[in-house]
N, C-alpha and C positions, 0 to 999 in steps of 0.2 A: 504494500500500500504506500503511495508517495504520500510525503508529504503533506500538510492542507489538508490532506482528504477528510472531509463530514461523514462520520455515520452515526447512526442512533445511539444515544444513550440510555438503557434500561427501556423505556416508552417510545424513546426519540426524542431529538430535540424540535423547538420549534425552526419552522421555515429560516434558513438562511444563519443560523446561530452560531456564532463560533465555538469551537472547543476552549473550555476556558479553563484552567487549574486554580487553584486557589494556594498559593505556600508563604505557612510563618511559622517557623520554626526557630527554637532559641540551641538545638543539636544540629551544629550546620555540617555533618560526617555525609558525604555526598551530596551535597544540595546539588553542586553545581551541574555536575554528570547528570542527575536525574535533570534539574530545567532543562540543560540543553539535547536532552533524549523527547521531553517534552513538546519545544521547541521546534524541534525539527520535524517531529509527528502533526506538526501545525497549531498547538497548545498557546492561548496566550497566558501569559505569564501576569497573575496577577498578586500581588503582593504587600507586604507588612515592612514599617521603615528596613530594619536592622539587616531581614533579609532580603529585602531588596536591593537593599549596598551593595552585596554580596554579588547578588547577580549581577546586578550592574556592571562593579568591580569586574564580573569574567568573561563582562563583552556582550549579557544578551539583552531582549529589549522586556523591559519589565511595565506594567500597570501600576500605579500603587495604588494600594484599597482606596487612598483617599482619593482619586480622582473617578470613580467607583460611586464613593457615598454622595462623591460632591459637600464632606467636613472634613477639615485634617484630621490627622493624629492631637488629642490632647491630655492633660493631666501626666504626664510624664510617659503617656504610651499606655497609659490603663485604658483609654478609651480609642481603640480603632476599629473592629469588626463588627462592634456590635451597633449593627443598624441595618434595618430593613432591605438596603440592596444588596446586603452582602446575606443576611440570612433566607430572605427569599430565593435566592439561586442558590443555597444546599438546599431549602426545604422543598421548591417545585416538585413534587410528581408529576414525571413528564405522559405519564401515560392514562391522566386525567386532562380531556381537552380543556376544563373550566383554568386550570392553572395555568397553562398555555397561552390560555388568553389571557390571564391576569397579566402573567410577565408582561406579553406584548405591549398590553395596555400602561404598562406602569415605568413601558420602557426596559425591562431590565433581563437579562442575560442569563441564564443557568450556568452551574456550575459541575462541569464532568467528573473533576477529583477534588477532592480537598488532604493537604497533605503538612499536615499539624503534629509537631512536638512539644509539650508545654515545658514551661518556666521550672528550671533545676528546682525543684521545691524540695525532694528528697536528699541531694546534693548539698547544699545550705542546711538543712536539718544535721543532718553530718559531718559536720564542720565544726568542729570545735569553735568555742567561745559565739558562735552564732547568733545573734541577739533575737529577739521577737522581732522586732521592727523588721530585722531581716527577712525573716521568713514572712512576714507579713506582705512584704513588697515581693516574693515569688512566689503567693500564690493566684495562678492564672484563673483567667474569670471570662477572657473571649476566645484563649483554647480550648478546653473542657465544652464551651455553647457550640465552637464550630464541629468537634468530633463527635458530638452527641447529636449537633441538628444531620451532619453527613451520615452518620451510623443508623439514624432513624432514616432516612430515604434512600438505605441502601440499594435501595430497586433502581435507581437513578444513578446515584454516586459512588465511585469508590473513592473511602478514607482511610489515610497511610498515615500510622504513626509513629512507626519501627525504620531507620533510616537501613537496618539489614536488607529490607524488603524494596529496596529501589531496583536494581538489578530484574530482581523477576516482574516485576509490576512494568517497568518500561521491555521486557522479550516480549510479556503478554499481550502488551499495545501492540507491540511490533508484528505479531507472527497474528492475531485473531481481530488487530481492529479498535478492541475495545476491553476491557475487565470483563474477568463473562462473570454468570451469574454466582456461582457456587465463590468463586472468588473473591467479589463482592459483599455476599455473606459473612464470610470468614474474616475477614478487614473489618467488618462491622461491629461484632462479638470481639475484636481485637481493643477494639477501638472502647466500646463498651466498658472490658475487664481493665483498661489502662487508666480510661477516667476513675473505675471506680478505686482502684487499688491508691488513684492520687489522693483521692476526695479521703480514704483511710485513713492514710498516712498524715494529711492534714488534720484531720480528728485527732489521730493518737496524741499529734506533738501538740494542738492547741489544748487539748485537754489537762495533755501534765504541766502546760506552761502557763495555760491559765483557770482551769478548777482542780489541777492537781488530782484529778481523778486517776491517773493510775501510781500513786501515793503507794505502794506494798504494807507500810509498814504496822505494825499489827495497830488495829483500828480501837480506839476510845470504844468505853462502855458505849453500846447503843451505834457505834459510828460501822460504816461499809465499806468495803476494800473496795468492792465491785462496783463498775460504774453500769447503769442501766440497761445501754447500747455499750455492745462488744465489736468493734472493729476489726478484725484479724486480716495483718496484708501477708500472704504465703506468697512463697519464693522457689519456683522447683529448685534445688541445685543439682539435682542427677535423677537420671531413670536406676533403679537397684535390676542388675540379672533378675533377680528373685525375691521372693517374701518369704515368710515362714517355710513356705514351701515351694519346690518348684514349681508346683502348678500355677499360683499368685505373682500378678504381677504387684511392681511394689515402687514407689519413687520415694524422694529424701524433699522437705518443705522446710526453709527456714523461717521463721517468722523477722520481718525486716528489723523491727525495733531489738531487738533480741539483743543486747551486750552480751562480750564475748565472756565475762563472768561471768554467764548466767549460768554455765555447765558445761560439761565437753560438745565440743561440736556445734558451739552456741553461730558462730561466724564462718561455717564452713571446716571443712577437713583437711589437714595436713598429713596429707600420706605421704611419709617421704619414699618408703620401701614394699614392695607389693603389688600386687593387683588391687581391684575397688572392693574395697568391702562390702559386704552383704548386707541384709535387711539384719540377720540374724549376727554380727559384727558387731553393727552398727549397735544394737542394744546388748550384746556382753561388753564393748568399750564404753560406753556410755557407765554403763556399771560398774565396773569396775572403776572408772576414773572418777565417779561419785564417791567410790569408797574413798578410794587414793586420798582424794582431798580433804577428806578425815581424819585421815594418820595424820600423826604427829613426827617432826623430824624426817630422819630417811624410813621410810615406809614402803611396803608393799602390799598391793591386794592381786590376788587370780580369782578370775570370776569360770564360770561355764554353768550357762543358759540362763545366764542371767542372774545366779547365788553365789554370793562366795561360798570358794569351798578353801581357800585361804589367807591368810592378813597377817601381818606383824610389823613392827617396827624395835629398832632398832640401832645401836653408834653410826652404821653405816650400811649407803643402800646395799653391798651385796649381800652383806650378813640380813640385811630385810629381807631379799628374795632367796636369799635362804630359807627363813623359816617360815616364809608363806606357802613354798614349793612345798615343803618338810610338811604341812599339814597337812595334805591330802595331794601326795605325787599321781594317783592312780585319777583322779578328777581334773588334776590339773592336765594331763595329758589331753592336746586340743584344745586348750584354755585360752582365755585372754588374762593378759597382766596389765596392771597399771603400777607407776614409779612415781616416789612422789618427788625424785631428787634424778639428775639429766642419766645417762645410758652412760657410763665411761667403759674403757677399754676391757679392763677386768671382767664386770657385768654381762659384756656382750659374748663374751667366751662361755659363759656358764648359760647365757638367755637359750644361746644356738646347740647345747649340746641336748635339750630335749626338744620335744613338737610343742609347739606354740601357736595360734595361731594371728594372734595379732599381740601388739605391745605399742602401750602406749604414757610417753613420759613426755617431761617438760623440754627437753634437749636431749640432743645426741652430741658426744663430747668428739675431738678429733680421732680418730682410730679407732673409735667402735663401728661406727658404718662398715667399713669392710670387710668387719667381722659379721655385722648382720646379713651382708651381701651371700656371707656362704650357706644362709637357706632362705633361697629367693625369692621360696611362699612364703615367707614370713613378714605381714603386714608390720610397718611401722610408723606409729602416726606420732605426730608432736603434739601437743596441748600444755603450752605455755601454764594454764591456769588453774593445774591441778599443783602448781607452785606456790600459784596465789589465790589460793579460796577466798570466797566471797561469802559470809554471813549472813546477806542481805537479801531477804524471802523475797521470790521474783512468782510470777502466777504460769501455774502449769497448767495445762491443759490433754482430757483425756476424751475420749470417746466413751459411750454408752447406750446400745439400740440406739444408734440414729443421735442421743443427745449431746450436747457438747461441757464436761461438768470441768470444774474450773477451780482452783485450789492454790494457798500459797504453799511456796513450796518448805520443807523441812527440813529448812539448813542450820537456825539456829543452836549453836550449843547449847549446851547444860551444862550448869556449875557441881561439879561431885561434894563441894563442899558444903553444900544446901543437902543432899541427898540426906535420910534421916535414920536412924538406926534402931531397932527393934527389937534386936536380941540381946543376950547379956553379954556373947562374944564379938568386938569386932574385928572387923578384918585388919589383920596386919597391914605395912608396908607395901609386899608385894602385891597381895589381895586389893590391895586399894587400885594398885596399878593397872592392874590385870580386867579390874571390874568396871574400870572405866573404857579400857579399850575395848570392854565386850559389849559394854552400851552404847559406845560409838559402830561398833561393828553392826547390832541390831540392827538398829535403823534401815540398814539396807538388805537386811532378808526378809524373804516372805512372810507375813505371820501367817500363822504362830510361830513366833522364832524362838530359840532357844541356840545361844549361843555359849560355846566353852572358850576360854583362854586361858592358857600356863607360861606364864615367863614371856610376853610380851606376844607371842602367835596365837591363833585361833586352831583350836585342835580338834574341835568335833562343834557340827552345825547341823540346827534340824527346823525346819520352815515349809512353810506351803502346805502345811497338814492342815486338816480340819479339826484335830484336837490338840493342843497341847500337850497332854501328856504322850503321845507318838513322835509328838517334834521333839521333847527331852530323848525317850528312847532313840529315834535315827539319830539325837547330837552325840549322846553315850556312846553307841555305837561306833562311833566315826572314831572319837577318841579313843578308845579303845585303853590303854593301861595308863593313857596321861589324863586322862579324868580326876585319877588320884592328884589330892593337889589345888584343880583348875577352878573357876572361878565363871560363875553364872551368870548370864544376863538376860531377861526376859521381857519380850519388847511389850506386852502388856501382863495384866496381874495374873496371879494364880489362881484359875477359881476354883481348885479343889488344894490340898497339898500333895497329891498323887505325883505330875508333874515335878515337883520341886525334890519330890521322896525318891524317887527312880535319880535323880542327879548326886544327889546328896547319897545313897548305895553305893552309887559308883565311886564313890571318893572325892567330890566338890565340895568344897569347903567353904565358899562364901557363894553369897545371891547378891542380885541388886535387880527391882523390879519396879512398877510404879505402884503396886497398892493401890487402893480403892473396890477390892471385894467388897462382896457382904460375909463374905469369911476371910478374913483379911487373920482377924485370930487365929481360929483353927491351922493359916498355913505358917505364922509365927510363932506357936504354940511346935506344932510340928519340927520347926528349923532351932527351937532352941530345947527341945527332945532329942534331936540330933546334932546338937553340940553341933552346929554351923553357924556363922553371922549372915544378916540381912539387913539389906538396907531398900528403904522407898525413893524413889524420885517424884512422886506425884504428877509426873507423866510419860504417855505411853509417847509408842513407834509405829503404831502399825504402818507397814507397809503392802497394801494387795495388790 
């Protein structure tokens, strides 16, 4: 097709019309290539000041809106598109004669494409030190109206506002004529999910900047975390192989507000070594690297399928992953680890002499990489910020039949030394140590958890039951002759002392739970029957 050449747009145009575009975009990444593709297809060139420079600037012949409206540009450029010549040629349906004749009558022109970028509004939000004002003055008010009016009359118009999408949109011209229909479509829902993800984003940030609605932090008597209206702007950042299972397919969503404190993987993935992680990866590192950020000092957690089945900490990381492997080697095998200190040289020699499957720490030191290089499945991701945990409850968000339930998250510490004592014996030194890294370990098992610790590692774990006294039995179990000794943690109370009585057989010598039965006695009564100490925290863990 030369040049010039007229043909219908969606209905047609009227008698004698020209092909006209419409482009103001503040993303000027091809502009010019696409006008002059436009251009030579016979397109006039109709335009907004900043980009019309632009074109200008590369030689072609441009319109500007305002000789269009017949008003300049004013108020510093807040006011250019919007006005009746320019919205009536997106909104025409050309395949309704009455509008056909409106235009004629009114004098004015349809519009074939409209091909719109809005105002960096995200970009300024993310700028450090960014004032209100600032973001105030980038958020667009006659982008959003031109890709919403072209998006509603997609029967007519195609609107572009991915500058990716120039390339195919000017072959399309070139080889069919004109946008076909399904194309059109698709640009339109494009256009649709772009305004609305902006119109989000501007919520989010006006809200925390000016009703402080997304505030975390735990709310006054009577007062709400939760604001009303929930905005959620999702981010693909990858399609997964897989989901739980091959058969599921599966993608990865960031949510954009998201600080990279907020958890592993809050800002995207740092795989320095491996293939992509999986669905099923993705949630043992996740996990694991929650733990991680628990420990105290050089720490270690190995998670697999999402439980640890080991933790410790200790003077230094190898001796940590030492004795997080030493809790359960047989679990561990195929496991994920988390570090809570970088990967040095030593470490990566002992990481690579068993199966691993993914590992994940704050740094990789000089000379360990090549040592993880010699098993080259072995995923290795960084997470700067399981170095520098963050205390600061951020809102999670779960699924539920179809509903969306919402939660702050359980990151705050406990002070052990609030914790309150019950029996006539309490726990020694070590016992103290021990009982606090089992209640930090809770947290992150299934309940009913029941966690054991001896000498700084976790030795026997039992969770995801439906009773508690079978999560004591599978923890007993696990630990096997280092029970004698170890030290209890239960991430809610006991409601019988069955549970507590099967730990305390095996040789556990101190508890720490939250209390609050209605036999809170009977299981007190019980632990100083069996010459054990307990202590309350007056709050639980559950994790489901």
């Amino acid at each position: 097709m030369s040049a010039g050449t007229r043909i219908d747009s969606g209905g047609g145009d009227p008698a004698g019309a020209r092909r006209r575009a419409l482009l103001s975009v503040s993303d000027r990444t091809g502009l010019v290539d696409l006008a002059r593709g436009l251009h030579e297809l016979g397109f006039e060139l109709v335009s907004t000041g900043g980009t019309a420079g632009v074109l200008r600037d590369a030689g072609l012949p441009v319109t500007d809106v305002g000789s269009v409206t017949g008003f300049p540009e004013m108020l510093d450029g807040r006011v250019k598109t919007l006005h009746p010549a320019i919205a009536a040629g997106v909104l025409a349906d050309l395949r309704r004669p009455e509008h056909r004749e409106e235009l004629a009558a009114a004098g004015l022109e349809p519009f074939e494409l409209v091909v719109v970028n809005l105002y960096p509004f995200e970009a300024v939000a993310d700028r450090p030190g960014a004032t209100l004002d600032d973001l105030v003055e980038q958020i667009d008010v006659g982008g959003p109206t031109m890709l919403r009016a072209a998006a509603k009359n997609h029967a007519c118009v195609g609107v572009v506002t991915d500058p990716a999408t120039y390339p195919a949109i000017l072959d399309e011209l070139r080889v069919h004529g004109r946008l076909r229909d399904a194309t059109r479509r698709r640009l339109a829902v494009d256009a649709f999910r772009r305004t609305a993800a902006y119109d989000a984003r501007i919520s989010e940030e006006l809200s925390r900047r000016l009703l402080e609605e997304r505030d975390v932090s735990p709310p006054e008597p009577g007062g709400e975390p939760f604001p009303e209206r929930l905005e959620l702007v999702l981010e693909r950042e990858r399609v997964l192989r897989y989901g739980e299972n091959p058969h599921q397919p599966a993608a990865v969503y960031q949510l954009r507000e998201t600080p990279p404190s907020a958890g592993p993987f809050a800002r995207g993935i740092d795989l320095r070594q491996g293939r992509e992680l999986s669905y099923n990866n993705l949630l043992d590192a996740a996990a694991a690297a929650g733990l991680a950020r628990d420990l105290r000092g050089p720490g270690c957690a190995v998670v697999k399928h999402a439980s640890p089945c080991g933790a410790a900490e200790a003077a230094d990381i190898v001796a940590a992953w030492e004795g997080a492997y030493a809790g359960d080697p047989q679990s561990a095998f195929g496991g994920v680890v988390a570090l809570s200190r970088p990967i040095d040289a030593d470490l990566a020699a002992r990481l690579v002499a068993v199966f691993l499957e993914v590992v994940v720490a704050p740094g990789v030191e000089a000379g360990a990489g090549e040592i993880l290089a010699r098993r080259p499945g072995l995923r290795v991701v960084v997470d700067p910020w399981i170095a520098r945990p963050s205390h600061d409850p951020l809102v999670e968000y779960r699924t539920a039949g179809g509903a969306v339930l919402a939660t702050l998250s359980d990151v705050r510490p406990d002070d052990p030394a609030g914790w309150r004592l019950v029996t006539p014996r309490g726990p020694d030194e070590r016992e103290r140590r021990d009982l606090d890294l089992a209640w930090r370990i809770a947290r992150h098992v299934r309940s009913n958890a029941i966690v054991l610790v001896r000498d700084g590692r976790l030795v026997g774990v039992g969770g995801g039951q439906p009773s508690r006294v079978d999560a004591a039995r599978q923890a007993v179990a696990k630990a096997g002759a280092l029970a004698v000794g170890a030290s209890c943690a239960s991430d809610g109370f006991f409601p019988f002392p069955d549970a507590m009585l099967v730990c305390a057989e095996a040789g556990v010598t101190a508890f720490v739970q939250p209390g609050g039965s209605v036999r809170d006695a009977e299981v007190t009564e019980a632990a100083r029957s069996a010459g054990v100490s307990m202590l309350l925290t007056g709050r639980r863990h559950f994790r489901h």
